[in-house]
N, C-alpha and C positions, 0 to 999 in steps of 0.2 A: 394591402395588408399592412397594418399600422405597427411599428416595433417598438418596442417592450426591454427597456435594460436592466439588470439587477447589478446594484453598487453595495460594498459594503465592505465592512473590515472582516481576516481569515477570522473564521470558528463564529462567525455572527447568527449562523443557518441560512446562509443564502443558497449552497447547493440543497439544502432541505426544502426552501421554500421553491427550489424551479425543479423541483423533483413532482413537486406537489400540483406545480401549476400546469406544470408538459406534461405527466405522464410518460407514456411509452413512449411517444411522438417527442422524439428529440434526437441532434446527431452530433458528433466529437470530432473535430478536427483539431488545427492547429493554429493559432495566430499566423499571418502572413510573417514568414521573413525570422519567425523564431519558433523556438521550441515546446512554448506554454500553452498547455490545453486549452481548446476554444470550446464552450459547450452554446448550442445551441437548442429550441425547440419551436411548440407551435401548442396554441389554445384557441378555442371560440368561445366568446360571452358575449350574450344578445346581438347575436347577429355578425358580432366583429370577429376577426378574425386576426391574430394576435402572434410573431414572430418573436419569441423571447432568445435573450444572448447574455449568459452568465459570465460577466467580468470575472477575471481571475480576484482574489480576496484584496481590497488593500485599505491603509490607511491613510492615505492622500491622493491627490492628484498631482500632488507635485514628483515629478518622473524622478527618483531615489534607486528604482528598481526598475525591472524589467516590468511586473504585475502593475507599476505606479504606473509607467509610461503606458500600456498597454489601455488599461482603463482610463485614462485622461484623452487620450487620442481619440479611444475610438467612440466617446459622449461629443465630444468636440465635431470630428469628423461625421460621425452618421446623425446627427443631429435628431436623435431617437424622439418618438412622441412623450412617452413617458419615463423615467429612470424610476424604477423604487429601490428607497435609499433604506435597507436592511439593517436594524439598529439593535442589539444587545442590551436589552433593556434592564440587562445587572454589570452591564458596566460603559454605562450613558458617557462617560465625560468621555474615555479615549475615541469610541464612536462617533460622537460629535463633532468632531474636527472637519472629518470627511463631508457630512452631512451643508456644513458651513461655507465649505470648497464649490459644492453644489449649489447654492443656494448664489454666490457669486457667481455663478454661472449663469444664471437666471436660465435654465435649464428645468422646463414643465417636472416637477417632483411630486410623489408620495411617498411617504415614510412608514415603514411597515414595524410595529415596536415592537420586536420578538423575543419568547422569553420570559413574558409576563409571568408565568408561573413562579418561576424563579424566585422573580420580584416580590410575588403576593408570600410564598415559601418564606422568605425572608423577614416578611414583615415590614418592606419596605413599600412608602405612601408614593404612589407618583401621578402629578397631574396629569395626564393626557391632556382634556382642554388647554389649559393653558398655556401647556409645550407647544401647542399646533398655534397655538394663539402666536407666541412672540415669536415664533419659525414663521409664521405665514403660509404655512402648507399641510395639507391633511394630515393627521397620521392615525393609523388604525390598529390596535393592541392584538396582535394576533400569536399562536404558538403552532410554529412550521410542524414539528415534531408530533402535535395531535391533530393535525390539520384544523387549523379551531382560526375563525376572523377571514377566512381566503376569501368568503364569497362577497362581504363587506369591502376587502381589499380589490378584487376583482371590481366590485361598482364604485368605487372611487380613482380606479386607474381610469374606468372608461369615462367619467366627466371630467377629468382632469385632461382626457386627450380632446373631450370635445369642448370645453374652457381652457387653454393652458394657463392663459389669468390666476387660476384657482392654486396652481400648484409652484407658482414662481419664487416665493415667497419674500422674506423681508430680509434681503441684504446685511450684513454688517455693518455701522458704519465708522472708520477707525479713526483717528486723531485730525483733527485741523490740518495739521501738517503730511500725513500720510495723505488726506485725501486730498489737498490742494496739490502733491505731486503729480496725483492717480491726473487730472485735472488736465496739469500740464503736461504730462506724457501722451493725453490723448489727443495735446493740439498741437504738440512734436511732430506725432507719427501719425497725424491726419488720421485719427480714430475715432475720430466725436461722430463719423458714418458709419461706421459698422456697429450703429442698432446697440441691444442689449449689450453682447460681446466685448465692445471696446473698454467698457470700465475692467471685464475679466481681463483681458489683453495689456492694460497697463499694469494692471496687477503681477501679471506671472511677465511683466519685464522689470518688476521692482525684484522678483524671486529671481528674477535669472532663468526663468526656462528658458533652454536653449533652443526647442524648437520654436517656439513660439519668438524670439529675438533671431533667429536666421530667417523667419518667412518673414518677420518687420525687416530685417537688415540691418538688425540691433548690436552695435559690437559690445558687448559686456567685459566692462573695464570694473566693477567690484566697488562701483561708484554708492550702491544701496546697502552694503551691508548691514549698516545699523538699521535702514527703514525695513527691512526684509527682517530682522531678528524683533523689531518694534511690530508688526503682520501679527508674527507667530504667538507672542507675548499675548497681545490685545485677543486673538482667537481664544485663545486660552482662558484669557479672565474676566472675555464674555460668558466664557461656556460654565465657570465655576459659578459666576452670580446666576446665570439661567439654573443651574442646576439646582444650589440654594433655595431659588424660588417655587422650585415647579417639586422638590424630591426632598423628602423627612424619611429619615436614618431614626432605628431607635439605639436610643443612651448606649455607648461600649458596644458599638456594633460589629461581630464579628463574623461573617459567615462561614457557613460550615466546609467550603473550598477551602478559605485559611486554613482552616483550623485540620482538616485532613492530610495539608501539603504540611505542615508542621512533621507530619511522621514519613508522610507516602515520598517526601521530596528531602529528604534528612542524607546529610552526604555520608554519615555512615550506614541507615538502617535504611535507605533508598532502593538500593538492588538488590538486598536483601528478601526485602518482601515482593519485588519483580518475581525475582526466584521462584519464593511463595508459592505466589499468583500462579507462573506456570506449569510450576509443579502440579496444584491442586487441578489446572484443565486439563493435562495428563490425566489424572487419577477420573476425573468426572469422565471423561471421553472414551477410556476402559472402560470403567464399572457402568455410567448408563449404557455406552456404544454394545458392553459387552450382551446386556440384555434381550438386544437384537437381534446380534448379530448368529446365532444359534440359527432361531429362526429363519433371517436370510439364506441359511449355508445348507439349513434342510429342504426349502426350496428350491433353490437351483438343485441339490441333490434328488429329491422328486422329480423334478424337471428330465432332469437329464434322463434319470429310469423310465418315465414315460415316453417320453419323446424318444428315446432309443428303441422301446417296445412297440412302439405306434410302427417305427419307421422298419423296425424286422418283420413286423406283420406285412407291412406293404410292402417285401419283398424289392426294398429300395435297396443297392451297393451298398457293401459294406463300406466302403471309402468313403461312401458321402455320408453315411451312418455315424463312421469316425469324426470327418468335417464337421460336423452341427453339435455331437455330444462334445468328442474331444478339445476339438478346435474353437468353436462357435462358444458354447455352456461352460465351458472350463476355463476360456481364458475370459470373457464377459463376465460371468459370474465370480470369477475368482477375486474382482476387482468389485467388486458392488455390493459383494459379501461385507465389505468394510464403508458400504455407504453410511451406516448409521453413526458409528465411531466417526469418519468424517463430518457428518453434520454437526455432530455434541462439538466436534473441535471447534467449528466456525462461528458455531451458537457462543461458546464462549469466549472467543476472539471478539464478536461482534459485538457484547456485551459489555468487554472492556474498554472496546473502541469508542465504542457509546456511550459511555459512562463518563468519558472524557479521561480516563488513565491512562490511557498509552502515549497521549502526548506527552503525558509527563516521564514517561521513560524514556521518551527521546531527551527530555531536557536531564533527567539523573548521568543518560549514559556521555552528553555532550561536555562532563566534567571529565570522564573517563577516556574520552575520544582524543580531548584534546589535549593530554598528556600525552599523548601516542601520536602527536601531528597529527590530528585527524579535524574535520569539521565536524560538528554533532549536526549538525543539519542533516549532515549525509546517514545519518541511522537513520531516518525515518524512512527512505528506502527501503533497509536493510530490513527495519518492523516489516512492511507491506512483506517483504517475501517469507513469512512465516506463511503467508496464503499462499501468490504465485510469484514465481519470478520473473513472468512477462508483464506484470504491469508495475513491478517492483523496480525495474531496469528504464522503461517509459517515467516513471516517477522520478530517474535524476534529472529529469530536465526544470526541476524546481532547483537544482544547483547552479548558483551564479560562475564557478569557472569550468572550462573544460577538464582543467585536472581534475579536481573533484568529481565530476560526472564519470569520467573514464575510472577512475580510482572507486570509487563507488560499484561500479556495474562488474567489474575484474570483483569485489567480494559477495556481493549475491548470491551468486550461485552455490554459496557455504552456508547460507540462511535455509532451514529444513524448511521445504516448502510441503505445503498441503499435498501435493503428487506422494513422498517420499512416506508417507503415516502408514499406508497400506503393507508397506513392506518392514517397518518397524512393528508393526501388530503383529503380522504371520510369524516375526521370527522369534518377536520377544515370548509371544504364547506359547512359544513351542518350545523353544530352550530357556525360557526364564520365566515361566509361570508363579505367577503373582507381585513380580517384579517389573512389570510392563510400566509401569509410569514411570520407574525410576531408570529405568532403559533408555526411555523416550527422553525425559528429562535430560540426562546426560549427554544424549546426541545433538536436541536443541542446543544447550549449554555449552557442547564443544565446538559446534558449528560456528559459533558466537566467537568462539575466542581466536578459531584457524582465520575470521575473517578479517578478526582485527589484527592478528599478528600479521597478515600478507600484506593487509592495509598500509603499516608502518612498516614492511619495506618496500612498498610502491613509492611512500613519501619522500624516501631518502633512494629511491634510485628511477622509476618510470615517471612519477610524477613529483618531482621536489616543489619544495613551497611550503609555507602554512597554511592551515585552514583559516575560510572566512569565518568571519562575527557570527555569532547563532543566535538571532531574536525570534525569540518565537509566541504568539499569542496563546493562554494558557485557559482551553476552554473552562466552564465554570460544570463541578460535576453535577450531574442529574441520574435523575431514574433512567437507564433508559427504554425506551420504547418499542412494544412487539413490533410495529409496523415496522421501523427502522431495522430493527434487528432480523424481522421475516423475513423484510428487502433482500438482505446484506447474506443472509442465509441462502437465500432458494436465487438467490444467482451463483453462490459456490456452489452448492449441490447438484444445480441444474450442468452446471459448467460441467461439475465430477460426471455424471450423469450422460451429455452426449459425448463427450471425451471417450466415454465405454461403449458408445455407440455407434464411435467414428472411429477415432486412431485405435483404438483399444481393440475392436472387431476387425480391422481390417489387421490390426500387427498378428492378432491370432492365427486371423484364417493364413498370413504369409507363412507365420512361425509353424502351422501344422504342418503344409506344403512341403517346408524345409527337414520335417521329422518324418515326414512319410514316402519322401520320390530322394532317387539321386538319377545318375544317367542312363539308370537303367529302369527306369519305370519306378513302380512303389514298395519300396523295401520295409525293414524291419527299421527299428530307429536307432538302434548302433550303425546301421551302413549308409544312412540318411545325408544326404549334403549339409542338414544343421549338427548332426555328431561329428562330419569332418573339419567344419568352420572353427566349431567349438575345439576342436582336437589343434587345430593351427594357435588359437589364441591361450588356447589352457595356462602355456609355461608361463606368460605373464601373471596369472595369478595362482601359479604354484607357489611362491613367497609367504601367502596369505594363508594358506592351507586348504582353500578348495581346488586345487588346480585341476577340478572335474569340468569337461566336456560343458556338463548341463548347467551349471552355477556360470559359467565364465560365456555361454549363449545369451544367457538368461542379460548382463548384464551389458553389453554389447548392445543388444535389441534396446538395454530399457534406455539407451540415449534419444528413440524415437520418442520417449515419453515415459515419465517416472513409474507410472502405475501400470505399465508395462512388462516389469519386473517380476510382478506378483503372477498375473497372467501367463507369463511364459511358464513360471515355476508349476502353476498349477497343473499348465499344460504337460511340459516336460515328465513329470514326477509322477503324474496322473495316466499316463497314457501306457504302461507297462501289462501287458497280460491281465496280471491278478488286482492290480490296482483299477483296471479301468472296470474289468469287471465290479469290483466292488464297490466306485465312483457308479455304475450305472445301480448298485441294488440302493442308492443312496447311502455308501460307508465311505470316509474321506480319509478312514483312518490308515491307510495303505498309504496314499501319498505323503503323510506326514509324518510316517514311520521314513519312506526313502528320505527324506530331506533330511531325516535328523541322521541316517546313514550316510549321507552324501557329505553332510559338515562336521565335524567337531565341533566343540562348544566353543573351542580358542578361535576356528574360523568364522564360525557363525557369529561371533563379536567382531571379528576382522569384516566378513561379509557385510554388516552393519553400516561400521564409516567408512568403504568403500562408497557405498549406495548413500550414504552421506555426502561424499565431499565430489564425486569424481563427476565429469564432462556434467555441463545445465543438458536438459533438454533439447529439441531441433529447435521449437519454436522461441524459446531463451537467446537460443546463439544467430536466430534470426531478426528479433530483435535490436541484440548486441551490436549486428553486423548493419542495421538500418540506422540508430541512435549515431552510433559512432561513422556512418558513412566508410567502412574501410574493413575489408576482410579478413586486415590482414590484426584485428585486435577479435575477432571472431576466431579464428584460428586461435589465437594466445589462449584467449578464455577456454576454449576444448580441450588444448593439450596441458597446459600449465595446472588445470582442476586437476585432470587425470593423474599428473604427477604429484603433486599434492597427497592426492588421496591415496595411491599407490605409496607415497614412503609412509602415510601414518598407517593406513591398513595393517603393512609388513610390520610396523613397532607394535602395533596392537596388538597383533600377531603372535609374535617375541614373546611378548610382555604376559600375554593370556596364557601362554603356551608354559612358562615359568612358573607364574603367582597365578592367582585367582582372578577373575574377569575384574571382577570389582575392584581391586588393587591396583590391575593395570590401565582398569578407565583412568582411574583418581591420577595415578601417574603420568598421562597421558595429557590431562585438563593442567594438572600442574606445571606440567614441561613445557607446555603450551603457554601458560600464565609467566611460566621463567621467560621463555624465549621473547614474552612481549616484554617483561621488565627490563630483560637485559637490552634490548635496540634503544627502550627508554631510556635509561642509562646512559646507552653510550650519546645518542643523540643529546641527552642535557651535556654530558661532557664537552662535545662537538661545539654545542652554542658557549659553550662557556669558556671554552678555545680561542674560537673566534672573537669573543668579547675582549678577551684580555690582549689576543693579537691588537682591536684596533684599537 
């Protein structure tokens, strides 16, 4: 099996293009020895049979970073057939660097020029022959995103692996003087035998690679710095003349990336229109989601009356009657009811994603971040867990220190993740009817701010330090594409989807169990071992103002799983005499009457950012406890949410219970916003203490 590398700089489309070339056929581990995802897969073309390995994104070979070291080691070490060198073909010069790196490596290459669209979008002229001409190596104009050029690319990987000749191509060649050192470093260190390699080998001891001068035995005394800054210079203003030559720009050329980051990246009206933005997929994710969701809910409600009539005809137990409507129907359904609202949400996450905005919110909020000691890097985590929080916590391992990463993953679980929507919909329709985006909105919004506030005091007391540097490459925006976005979709849904048909069904059928037996056999559900449990935890959220039995169950369970919450309730509330009766004639309206019995409107706000902020999930804090190797920051993360969420819950509480809901959110986002000013504050004071001390 012949192997297959992809190189390239972040946001180039390289996971696009091995998405394209593996299909399904692909698997995720980890680099040896570190923390940064390894993707691998597998393809067949005429006959071969093709092991591909997606290098993490970078911009050199020269080990800078972990991603740099990772990708230069392992072209070097596995001595792959072929490398296709992944190039951004609307922003050739910083790509070229890498490409150049390559190319001294005398390392079999093809160049995949992705993007083109972009390009031609533009208006911008770019040779292809002639770029392949003074590179020396194929390159083929392809767009990852419409799958457009792969089959072309696919036959010029395979005669490049059975010519490597074809793909080595034409070397740099830099100054008289640089290259007569290159020369004599390789008849120093007895290098003129190791073949192609030895001229790259004097090279990255002119750079000071360290690994590559510990396996020479190279002591690096700092004796090249001028020839090593003379390298980088000479790279560069070959890459500007090739560019000149081969690429025609028209007159005052601006693109429309510019010209959009002009507003979308503006440090006053930047998080502003974020806001916007989330506000308005709120509002789409109701009003479409809501279109559906009718229909969903009278299905399961058909369901259940049938299947409960089927199963009295067949003179099946009533128990297991109850089991499958109650338990089964009510807590499954109760969750899927909200499948379609879930989808609109992810559709227009994915949208944004793709569109290339969201990185740019990472770079708005890293002005914000790091006024608060914070790294902006580390928000992009923080984004992912608007989805889930288990790959949102897996995601700090793109953070270079361990503070960061632990500081990072301790605020997550305040990021509203996709689990948590289900139970902002049931509640917001039910007590703030018409008002559900702006519910939603504000929960997002505060979740955002509780995380930064705990952020900057982890800085200043769990994890001291500043944050690192935040360079971040800033894709160029596009349309984006169904396929992408169908991708990106029907793995959440799907995800939502057996979630209900695994932890979801199975926390049901415990939670009916729990409502219908205590020690004495199958009781009524006041005498139940889930109304006694419930009855032990209640006083903790009597504070709140549900301190009911069913609310204080309901929330308990839903640490097995966020959308667990809904389930229970459906279950819980549904399952009463007149209610279930009327859940089996398909009427939901019994249950919805108890809930709004069960809450007040001040709780039912309090109930909100409980279910907001308190304990992640099982598989969150299973994560937390693998990332961080130590149970004992698994533990923290459980109990410290819970507290968290418990004193805002009870201020919301308070505050709903006084004023108006609306008064005491706004008061609530405020006090929040104070609380971050104020550790700001004091922290600039702090360094400006110290400054004047030394």
């Amino acid at each position: 099996m012949k192997e297959l590398v992809l190189a390239g700089n972040p946001n180039a489309g390289k996971t696009t293009l091995f998405n394209e070339l593996t299909g399904a056929r692909q698997s995720v581990g980890n680099w040896p020895g570190v923390t940064v995802e390894k993707k691998q897969g597998k393809f067949t073309y005429q006959d071969e049979n093709w092991v591909v390995t997606d290098l993490p994104g970078t911009y050199s070979l020269s080990p800078y970073s972990m991603e740099e070291k990772i990708a230069g080691d392992y072209i070097v070490a596995q001595n792959p057939a072929v490398v296709i060198n992944i190039i951004d073909a609307s922003n050739l010069e910083r790509n070229l660097y890498l490409t150049l790196q390559l190319l001294e490596l005398q390392q079999p290459t093809v160049i995949a020029m992705n993007m083109m669209d972009i390009v031609a979008r533009w208006q911008i002229e770019l040779n292809i022959k002639k770029l392949s001409e003074k590179l020396g190596v194929p390159i083929i104009p392809i767009s990852a995103s419409q799958a457009e050029g792969l089959e072309e690319l696919r036959q010029a990987v395979s005669e490049v692996s059975k010519d490597p000749s074809i793909g080595m191509g034409n070397p740099l060649t830099f100054s008289k003087e640089i290259e007569a050192l290159i020369q004599k470093l390789m008849i120093d260190y007895k290098l003129e035998d190791g073949g192609h390699r030895a001229r790259w080998q004097a090279i990255r001891i002119i750079e000071e690679d360290l690994d590559v001068c510990d396996a020479l035995g190279v002591e690096i005394e700092h004796l090249y710095d001028h020839q090593r800054t003379e390298i980088t210079h000479l790279r560069y203003r070959y890459i500007h003349d090739l560019i000149d030559r081969v690429m025609k720009r028209p007159d005052r050329f601006e693109s429309m990336t510019e010209k959009a980051d002009k507003m979308l990246m503006h440090p006053w009206f930047g998080l502003p229109i974020f806001g916007f933005f989330m506000f308005l997929v709120f509002k789409l994710t109701f009003s479409l989601g809501g279109l559906f969701a009718g229909p969903v809910e009278g299905f399961f409600g058909w369901l259940s009356m049938n299947v409960g009539s089927i199963l009295t005809n067949l003179h099946v137990a009533e128990w297991m009657i109850s089991l499958i409507t109650d338990g089964v129907i009510a807590g499954v359904g109760g969750v899927l009811v909200f499948l379609p609202n879930i989808a609109f949400l992810f559709l227009a996450l994915a949208i944004l994603e793709d569109s290339g905005y969201m990185a740019r919110v990472a770079f708005i909020m890293d002005r914000f971040m790091r006024k608060v000691g914070l790294s902006g890097k580390a928000f992009i985590p923080l984004l992912m867990g608007f989805g889930c929080s288990v790959p949102a916590v897996m995601a700090t391992r793109s953070l270079e220190s361990d503070r960061d990463r632990k500081a990072a993953m301790m605020m997550i679980p305040f990021m509203s993740c996709g689990a948590r929507m289900p139970i902002y919909m049931l509640f917001s329709s039910i007590f703030f009817p018409g008002r559900e985006a702006i519910v939603t909105f504000f929960l997002y919004f505060l979740g955002i701010l509780v995380a930064v506030l705990m952020g900057t005091i982890f800085k200043d007391t769990l994890f001291k330090g500043s944050g690192d540097p935040f360079i971040m490459e800033m894709p160029s925006y596009h349309t984006p594409t169904m396929k992408t976005v169908g991708r990106s979709v029907r793995e959440e849904v799907g995800n939502y989807i057996v979630k209900a048909g695994t932890v979801i069904l199975a926390a049901s059928v415990v939670l009916w169990g729990l409502l219908n037996f205590n020690m004495h056999g199958m009781v009524e559900m006041v005498d139940s071992f889930g109304a006694q449990i419930g009855h032990w935890i209640a006083p903790i959220f009597a504070p709140m103002g549900f301190g009911n039995w069913q609310s204080s169950l309901s929330l308990i369970t839903g640490i097995v799983a966020k959308e667990t919450i809904v389930a229970n309730i459906s279950i819980i509330f549904g399952m009463g005499e007149a209610a279930g009766q009327a859940a089996l004639n398909g009427d939901t309206s019994s249950m919805l009457t108890g809930i709004q019995a069960a809450f007040p409107l001040a709780a039912a706000f309090a109930f909100l950012i409980f279910s907001l902020l308190y304990t992640p999930c099982v598989a969150t804090l299973a994560v937390i406890k693998r990332e961080t190797k130590s149970w004992r920051w698994m533990f923290f993360s459980a109990s410290y949410t819970f507290a968290v969420a418990w004193i805002y819950a009870v201020t919301g509480y308070a505050l709903a219970s006084r004023f108006s809901v609306g008064i005491s959110g706004f008061a609530l986002a405020v006090g929040t916003m104070g609380l971050i000013g104020l550790r700001t504050h004091q922290k600039s004071r702090k360094e400006e203490f110290e400054w004047e001390q030394s």
